[in-house]
C-alpha positions as CSV (number, residue, x, y, z in Angstrom):
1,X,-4.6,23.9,-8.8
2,X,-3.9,21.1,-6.2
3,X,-4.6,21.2,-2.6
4,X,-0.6,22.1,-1.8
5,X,-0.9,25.0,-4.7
6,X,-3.8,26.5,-2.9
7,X,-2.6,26.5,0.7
8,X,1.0,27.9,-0.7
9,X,-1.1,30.6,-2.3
10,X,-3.2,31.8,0.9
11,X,0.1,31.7,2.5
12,X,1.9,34.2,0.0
13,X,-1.8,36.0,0.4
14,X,-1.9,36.4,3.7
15,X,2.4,37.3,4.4
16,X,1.6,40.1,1.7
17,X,-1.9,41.2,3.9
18,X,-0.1,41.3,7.2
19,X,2.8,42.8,5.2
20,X,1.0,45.5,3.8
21,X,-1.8,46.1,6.8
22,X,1.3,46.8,9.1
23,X,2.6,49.2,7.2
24,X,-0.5,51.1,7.0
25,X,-0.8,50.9,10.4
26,X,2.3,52.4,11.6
27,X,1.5,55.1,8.8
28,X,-1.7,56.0,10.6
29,X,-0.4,55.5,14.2
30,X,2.5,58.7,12.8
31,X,-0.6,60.8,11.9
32,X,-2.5,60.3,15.5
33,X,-2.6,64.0,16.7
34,X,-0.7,65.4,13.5
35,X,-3.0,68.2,11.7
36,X,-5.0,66.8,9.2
37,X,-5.6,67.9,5.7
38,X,-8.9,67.2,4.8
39,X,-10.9,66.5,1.4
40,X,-14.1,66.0,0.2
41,X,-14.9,62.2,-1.8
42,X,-18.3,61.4,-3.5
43,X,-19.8,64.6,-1.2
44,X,-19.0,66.7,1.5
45,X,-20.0,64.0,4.2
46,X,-17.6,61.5,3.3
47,X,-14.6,63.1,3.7
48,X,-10.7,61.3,3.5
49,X,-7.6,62.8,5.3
50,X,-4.0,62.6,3.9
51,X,-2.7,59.9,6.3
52,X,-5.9,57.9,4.5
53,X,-5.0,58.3,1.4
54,X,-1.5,57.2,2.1
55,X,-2.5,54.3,4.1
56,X,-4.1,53.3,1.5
57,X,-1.1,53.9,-1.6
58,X,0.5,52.0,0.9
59,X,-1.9,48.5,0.6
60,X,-2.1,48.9,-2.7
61,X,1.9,49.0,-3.2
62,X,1.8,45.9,-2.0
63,X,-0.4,44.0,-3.8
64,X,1.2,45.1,-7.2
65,X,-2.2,47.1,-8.5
């Protein structure tokens, strides 16, 4: 990989990054002061709410995983 491949590549990287933290953003930003529905992770301490979970469907959209 050359110098111009690399810095081409973090570009694409980081368009996608901004792309995709945006639109998890704005998802979470909809959610402020909506109910929540809870649920429980690894234990009952570390909990996740919907708008998490699709914040996070949303990165990972983006990124082709």
């Amino acid at each position: 990989m050359t110098a111009g491949d690399s810095a081409e590549f973090y570009e694409q990287a980081l368009e996608v990054a901004l792309e995709a933290s945006s639109e998890a953003a704005t998802l979470l930003l909809e959610g402020f002061g909506e109910p929540l529905e809870l649920a429980e992770k690894s234990n009952k301490r570390d909990i996740v709410s919907n708008f998490d979970v699709a914040s996070q469907e949303s990165m990972w959209k983006h990124t082709g995983w």
